[in-house]
VOLOZA-37754 format. One record per residue (C-alpha): chain; residue number from 1; x, y, z. Coordinates in nm, 4 decimals, padded with zeros to 6 digits, always signed. Layout:
// VOLOZA-37754
@c:A k:NUM x:X y:Y z:Z
...
This chain:
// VOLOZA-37754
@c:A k:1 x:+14.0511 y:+05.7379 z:+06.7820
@c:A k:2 x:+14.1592 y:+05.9345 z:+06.5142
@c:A k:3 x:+14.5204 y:+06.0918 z:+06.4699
@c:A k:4 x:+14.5428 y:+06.2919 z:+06.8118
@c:A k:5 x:+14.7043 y:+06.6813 z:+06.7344
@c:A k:6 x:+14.8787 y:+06.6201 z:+07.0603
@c:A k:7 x:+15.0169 y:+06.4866 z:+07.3746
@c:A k:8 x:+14.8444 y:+06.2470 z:+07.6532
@c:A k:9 x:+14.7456 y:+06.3988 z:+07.9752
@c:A k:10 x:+15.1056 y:+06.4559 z:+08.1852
@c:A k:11 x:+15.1829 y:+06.3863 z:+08.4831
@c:A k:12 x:+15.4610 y:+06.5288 z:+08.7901
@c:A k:13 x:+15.8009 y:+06.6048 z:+08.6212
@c:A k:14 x:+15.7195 y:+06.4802 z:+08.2835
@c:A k:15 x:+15.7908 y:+06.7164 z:+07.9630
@c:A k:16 x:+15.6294 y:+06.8183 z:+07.7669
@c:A k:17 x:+15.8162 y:+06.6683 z:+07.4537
@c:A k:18 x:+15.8460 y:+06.3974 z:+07.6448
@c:A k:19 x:+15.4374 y:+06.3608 z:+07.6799
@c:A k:20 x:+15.4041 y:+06.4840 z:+07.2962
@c:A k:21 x:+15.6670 y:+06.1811 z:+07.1933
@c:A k:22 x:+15.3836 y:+05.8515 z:+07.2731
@c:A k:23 x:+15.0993 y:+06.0147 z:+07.0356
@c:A k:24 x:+15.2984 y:+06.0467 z:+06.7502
@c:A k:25 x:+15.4831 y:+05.7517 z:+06.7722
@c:A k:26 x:+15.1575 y:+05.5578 z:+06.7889
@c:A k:27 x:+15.0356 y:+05.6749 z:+06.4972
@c:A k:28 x:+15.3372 y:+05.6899 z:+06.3072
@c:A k:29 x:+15.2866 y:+05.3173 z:+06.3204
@c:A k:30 x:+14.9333 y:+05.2338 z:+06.2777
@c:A k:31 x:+14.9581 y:+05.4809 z:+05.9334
@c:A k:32 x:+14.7566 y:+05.3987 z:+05.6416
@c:A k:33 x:+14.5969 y:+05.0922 z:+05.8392
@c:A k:34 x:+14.4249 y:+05.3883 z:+06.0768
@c:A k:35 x:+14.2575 y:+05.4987 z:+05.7390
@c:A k:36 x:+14.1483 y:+05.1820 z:+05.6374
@c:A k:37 x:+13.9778 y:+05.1120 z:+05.9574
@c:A k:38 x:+13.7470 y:+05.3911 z:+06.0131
@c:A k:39 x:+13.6789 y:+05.4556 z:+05.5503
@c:A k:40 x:+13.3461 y:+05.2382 z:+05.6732
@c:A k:41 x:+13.2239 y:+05.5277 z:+05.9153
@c:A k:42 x:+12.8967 y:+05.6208 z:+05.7319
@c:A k:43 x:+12.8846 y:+05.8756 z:+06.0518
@c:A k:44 x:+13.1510 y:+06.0446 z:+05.9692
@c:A k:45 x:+13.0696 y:+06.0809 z:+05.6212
@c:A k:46 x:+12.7336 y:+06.2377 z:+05.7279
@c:A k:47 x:+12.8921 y:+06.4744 z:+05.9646
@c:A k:48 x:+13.0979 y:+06.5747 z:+05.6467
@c:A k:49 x:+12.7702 y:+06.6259 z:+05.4534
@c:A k:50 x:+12.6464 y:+06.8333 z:+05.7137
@c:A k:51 x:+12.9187 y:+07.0836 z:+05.7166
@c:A k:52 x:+12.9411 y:+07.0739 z:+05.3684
@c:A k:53 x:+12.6214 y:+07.1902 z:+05.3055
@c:A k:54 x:+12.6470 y:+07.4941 z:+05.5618
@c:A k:55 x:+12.9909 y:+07.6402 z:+05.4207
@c:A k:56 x:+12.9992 y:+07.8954 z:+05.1974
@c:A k:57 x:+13.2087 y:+07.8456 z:+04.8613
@c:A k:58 x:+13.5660 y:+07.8381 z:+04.9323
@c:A k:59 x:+13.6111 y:+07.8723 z:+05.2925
@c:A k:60 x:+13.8580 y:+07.8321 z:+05.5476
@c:A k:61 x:+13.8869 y:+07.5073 z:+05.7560
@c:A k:62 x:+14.1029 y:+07.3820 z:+05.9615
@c:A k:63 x:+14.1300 y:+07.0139 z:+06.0436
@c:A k:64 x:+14.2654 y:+06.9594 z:+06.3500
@c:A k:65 x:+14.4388 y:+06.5790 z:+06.3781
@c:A k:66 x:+14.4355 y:+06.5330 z:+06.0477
@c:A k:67 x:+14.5712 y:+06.2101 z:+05.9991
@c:A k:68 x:+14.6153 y:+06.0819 z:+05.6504
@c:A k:69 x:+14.3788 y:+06.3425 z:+05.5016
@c:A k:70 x:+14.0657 y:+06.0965 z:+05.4826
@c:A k:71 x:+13.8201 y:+06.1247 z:+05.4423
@c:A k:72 x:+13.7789 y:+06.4764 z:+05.6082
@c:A k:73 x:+14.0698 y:+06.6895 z:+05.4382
@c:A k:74 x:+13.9560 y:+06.5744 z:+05.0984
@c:A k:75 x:+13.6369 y:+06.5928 z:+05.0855
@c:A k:76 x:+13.6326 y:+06.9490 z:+05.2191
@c:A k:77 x:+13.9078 y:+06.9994 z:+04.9622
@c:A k:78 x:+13.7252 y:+06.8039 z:+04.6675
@c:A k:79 x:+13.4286 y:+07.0221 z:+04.7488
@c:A k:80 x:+13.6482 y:+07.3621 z:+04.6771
@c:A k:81 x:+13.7063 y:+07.4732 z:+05.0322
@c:A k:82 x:+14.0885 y:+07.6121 z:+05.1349
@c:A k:83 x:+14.2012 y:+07.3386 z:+05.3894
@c:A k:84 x:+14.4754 y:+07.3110 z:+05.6378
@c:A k:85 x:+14.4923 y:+06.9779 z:+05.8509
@c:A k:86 x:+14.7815 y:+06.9898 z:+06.1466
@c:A k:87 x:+14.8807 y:+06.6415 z:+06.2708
@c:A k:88 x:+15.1486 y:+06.5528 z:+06.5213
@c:A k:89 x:+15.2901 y:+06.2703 z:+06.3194
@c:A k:90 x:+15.5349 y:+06.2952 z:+06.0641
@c:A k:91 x:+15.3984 y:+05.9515 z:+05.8769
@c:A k:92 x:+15.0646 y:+06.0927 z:+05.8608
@c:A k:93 x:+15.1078 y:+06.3915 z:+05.7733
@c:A k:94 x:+15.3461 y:+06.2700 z:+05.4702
@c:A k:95 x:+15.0466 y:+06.0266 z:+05.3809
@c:A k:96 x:+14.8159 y:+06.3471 z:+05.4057
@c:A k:97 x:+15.0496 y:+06.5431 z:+05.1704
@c:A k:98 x:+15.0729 y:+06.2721 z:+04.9091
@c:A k:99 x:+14.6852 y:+06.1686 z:+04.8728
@c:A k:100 x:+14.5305 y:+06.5276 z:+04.9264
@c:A k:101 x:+14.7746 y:+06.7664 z:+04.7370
@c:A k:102 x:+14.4681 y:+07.0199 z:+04.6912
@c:A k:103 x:+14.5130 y:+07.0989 z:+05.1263
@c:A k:104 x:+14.7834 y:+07.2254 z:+05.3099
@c:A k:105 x:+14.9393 y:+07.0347 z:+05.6245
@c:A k:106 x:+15.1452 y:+07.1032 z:+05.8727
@c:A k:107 x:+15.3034 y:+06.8464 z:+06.1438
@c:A k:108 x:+15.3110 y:+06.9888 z:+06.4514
@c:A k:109 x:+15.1284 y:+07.0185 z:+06.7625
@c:A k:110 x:+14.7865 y:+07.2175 z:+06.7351
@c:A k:111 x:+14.8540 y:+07.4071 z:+07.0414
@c:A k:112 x:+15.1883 y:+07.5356 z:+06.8597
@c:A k:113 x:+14.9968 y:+07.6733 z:+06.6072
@c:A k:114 x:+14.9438 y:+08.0583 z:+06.6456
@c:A k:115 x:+14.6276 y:+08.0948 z:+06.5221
@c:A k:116 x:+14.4847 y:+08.4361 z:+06.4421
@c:A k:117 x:+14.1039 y:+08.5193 z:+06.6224
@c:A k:118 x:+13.8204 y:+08.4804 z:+06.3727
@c:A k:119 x:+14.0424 y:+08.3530 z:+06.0680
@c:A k:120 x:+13.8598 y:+08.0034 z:+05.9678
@c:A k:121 x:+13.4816 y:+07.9624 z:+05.8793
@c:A k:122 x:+13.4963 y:+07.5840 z:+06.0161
@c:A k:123 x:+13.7083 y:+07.3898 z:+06.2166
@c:A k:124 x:+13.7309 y:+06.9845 z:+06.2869
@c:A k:125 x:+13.7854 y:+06.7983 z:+06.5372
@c:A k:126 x:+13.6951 y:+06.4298 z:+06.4506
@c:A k:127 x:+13.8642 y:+06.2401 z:+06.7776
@c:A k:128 x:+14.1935 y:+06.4431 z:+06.7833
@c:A k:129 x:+14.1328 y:+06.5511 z:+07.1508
@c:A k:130 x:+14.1717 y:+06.1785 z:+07.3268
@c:A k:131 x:+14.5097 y:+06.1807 z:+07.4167
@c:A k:132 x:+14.4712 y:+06.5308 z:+07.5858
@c:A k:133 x:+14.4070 y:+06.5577 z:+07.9979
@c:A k:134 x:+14.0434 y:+06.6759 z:+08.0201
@c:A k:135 x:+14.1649 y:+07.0350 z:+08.1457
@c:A k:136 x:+14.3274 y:+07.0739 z:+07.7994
@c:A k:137 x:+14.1016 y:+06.9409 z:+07.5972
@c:A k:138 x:+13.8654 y:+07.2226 z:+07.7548
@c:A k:139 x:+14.1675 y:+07.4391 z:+07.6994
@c:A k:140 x:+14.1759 y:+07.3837 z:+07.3152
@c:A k:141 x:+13.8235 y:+07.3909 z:+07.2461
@c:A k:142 x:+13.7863 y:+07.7410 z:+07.4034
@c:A k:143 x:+14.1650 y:+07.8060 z:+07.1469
@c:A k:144 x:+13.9711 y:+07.7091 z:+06.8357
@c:A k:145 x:+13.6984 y:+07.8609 z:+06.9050
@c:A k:146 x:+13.8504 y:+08.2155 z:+06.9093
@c:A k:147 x:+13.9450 y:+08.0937 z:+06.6086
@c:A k:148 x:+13.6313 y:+08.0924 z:+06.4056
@c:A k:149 x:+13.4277 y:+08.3879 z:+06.2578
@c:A k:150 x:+13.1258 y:+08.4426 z:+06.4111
@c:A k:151 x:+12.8838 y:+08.1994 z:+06.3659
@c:A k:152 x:+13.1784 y:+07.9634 z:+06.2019
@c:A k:153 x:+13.1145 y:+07.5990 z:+06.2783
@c:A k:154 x:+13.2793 y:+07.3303 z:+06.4632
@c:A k:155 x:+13.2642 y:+06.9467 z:+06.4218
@c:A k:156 x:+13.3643 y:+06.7976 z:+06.7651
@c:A k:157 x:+13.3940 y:+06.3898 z:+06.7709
@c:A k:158 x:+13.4664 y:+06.1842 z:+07.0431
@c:A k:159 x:+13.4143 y:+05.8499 z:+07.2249
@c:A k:160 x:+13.2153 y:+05.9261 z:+07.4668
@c:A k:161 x:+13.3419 y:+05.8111 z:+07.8280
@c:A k:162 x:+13.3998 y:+05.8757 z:+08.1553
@c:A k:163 x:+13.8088 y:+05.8517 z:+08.2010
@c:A k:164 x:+14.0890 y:+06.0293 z:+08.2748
@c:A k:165 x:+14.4359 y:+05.9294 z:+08.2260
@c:A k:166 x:+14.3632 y:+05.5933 z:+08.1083
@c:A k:167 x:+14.6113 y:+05.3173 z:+08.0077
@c:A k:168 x:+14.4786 y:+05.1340 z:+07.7189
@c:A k:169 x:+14.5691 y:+04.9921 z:+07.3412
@c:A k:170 x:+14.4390 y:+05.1059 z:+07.0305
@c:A k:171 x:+14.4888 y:+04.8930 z:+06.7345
@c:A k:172 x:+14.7753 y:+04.7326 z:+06.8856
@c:A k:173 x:+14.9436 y:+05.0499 z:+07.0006
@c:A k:174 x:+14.9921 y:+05.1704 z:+07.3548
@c:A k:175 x:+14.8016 y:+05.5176 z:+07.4414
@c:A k:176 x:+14.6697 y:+05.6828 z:+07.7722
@c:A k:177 x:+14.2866 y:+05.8505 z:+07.6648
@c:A k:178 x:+14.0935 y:+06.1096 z:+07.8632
@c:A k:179 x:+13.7424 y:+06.1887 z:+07.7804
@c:A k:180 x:+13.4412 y:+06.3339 z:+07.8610
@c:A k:181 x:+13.0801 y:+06.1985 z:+07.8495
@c:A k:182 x:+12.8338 y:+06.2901 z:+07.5957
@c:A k:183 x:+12.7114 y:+06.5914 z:+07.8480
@c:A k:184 x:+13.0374 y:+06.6803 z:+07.9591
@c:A k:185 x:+13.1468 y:+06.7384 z:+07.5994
@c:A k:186 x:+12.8368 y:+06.9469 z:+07.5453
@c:A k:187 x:+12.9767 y:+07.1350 z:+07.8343
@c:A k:188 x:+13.2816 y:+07.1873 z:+07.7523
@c:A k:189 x:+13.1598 y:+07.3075 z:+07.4147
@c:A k:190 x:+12.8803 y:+07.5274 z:+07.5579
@c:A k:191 x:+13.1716 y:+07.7342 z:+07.7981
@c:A k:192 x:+13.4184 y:+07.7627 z:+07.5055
@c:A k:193 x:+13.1350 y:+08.0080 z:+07.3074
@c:A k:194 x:+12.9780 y:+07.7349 z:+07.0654
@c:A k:195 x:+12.6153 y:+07.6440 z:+07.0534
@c:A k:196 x:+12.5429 y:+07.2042 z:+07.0175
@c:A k:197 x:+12.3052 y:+07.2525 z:+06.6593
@c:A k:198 x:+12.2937 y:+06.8720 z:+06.6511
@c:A k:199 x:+12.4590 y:+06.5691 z:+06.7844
@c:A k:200 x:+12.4945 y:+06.1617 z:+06.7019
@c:A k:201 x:+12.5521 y:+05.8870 z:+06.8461
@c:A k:202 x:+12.6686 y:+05.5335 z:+06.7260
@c:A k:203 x:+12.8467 y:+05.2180 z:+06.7839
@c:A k:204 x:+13.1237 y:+05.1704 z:+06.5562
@c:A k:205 x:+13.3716 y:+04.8748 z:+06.4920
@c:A k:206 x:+13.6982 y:+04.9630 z:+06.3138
@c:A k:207 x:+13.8186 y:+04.7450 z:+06.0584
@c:A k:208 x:+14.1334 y:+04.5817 z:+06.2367
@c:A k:209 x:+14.1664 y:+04.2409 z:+06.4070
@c:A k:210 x:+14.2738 y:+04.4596 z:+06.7270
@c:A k:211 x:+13.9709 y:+04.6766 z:+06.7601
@c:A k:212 x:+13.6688 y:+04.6899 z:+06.9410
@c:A k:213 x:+13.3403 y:+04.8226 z:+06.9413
@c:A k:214 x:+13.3393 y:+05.1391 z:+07.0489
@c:A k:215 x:+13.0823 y:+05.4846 z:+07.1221
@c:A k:216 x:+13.1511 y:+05.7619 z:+06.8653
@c:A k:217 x:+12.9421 y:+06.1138 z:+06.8995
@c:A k:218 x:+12.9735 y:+06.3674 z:+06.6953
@c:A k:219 x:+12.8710 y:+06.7240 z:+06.8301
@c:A k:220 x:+12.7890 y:+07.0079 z:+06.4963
@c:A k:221 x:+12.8478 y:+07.3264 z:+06.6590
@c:A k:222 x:+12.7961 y:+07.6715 z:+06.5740
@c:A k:223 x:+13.0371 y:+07.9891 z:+06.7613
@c:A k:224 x:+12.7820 y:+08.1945 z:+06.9112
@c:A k:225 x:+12.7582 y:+08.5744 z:+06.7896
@c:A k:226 x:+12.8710 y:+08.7847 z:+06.9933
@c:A k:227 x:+12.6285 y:+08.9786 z:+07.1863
@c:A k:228 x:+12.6378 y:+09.3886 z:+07.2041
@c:A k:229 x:+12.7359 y:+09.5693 z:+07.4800
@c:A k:230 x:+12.4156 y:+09.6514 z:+07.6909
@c:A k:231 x:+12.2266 y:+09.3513 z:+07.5341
């Protein structure tokens, strides 16, 4: 569960800063030790791979939850590509800065983020949507998706289950996860505009005493063109 971009699902007379506040805090605290136990995800290595060998030389991405910049930030940045990762946490962002100083970050909330239509040739989203209710998750997808140029490409990673709201711990910290099933993140994916290319599926077990086995899937998406008038 990767550094989330923003707030848990809210509920009656909560604010919003005040739903923003738990997401960052946990992950101000897990900090380098999130990076260290998901470096062994071959997965997300070869979901990397896979956008890496569809971008064009130095294009636009933006890395949504960015977290401490790996491995996603720099490999897209090793590889030449003009990268800005946006992370609600102040720790992990700093960590970002520090070990990818070829990207750009920013720590704020995604959503706060005015982002222009069409400006990035790729975006990721490798498990940054968990501590967002469903409705917003849904909400952001269809946000970054305006984002992309036609045809742009989104990475879209999850674990895979059927809860909203949820009180758990992750690595030790307190969270509350939504999330949608394999199909309903295809879904959610197919009404924001984007076309599934490819998908995976695995069992992965972070490397922390705390953890558990858990479902990743990783969606490779493509923004559909748009389609003439009369078509």
């Amino acid at each position: 569960m990767p550094a989330a971009p923003a707030h848990p699902g809210g509920r009656n007379l909560v604010t919003d800063e005040q739903q923003r506040r738990p997401a960052a805090a946990a992950f101000d605290a897990l900090g380098a030790d999130y990076e260290k136990a998901f470096a062994g995800s071959t997965t997300h290595r070869h979901s990397l791979q896979w956008l890496l060998g569809r971008l064009a030389p130095g294009s636009r991405v933006l890395d949504v939850g960015s977290g401490t910049g790996r491995p996603t930030a720099e490999t897209l940045a090793n590889a030449g590509h003009d990268v800005l990762g946006v992370d609600v946490s102040p720790v992990m962002v700093e960590l970002a800065s520090r070990q990818v100083p070829a990207a750009t970050f920013r720590c704020t909330d995604i959503r706060d983020v005015p982002l222009a239509d069409e400006s990035f040739d790729a975006v990721c989203v490798y498990f940054s949507l968990l501590q967002l209710a469903r409705r917003e998750q849904a909400g952001l997808v269809r946000y970054l998706t305006r984002a992309l140029k036609p045809e742009g490409l989104m990475v879209l990673a999850t674990v895979p289950l059927d809860v909203e709201g949820v009180d758990a711990t992750f690595m030790g910290q307190p969270v509350r996860v939504s999330s949608f099933t394999a199909q309903g993140l295809t879904t959610v994916a197919e009404q924001a505009g984007l076309e599934v290319l490819a998908q995976e599926a695995t069992l992965f077990t972070p490397a922390h005493p705390e953890a558990r086995p858990e479902p990743h899937l990783f969606l490779h998406c493509r923004r559909r063109p748009a389609t003439a008038p009369g078509a």
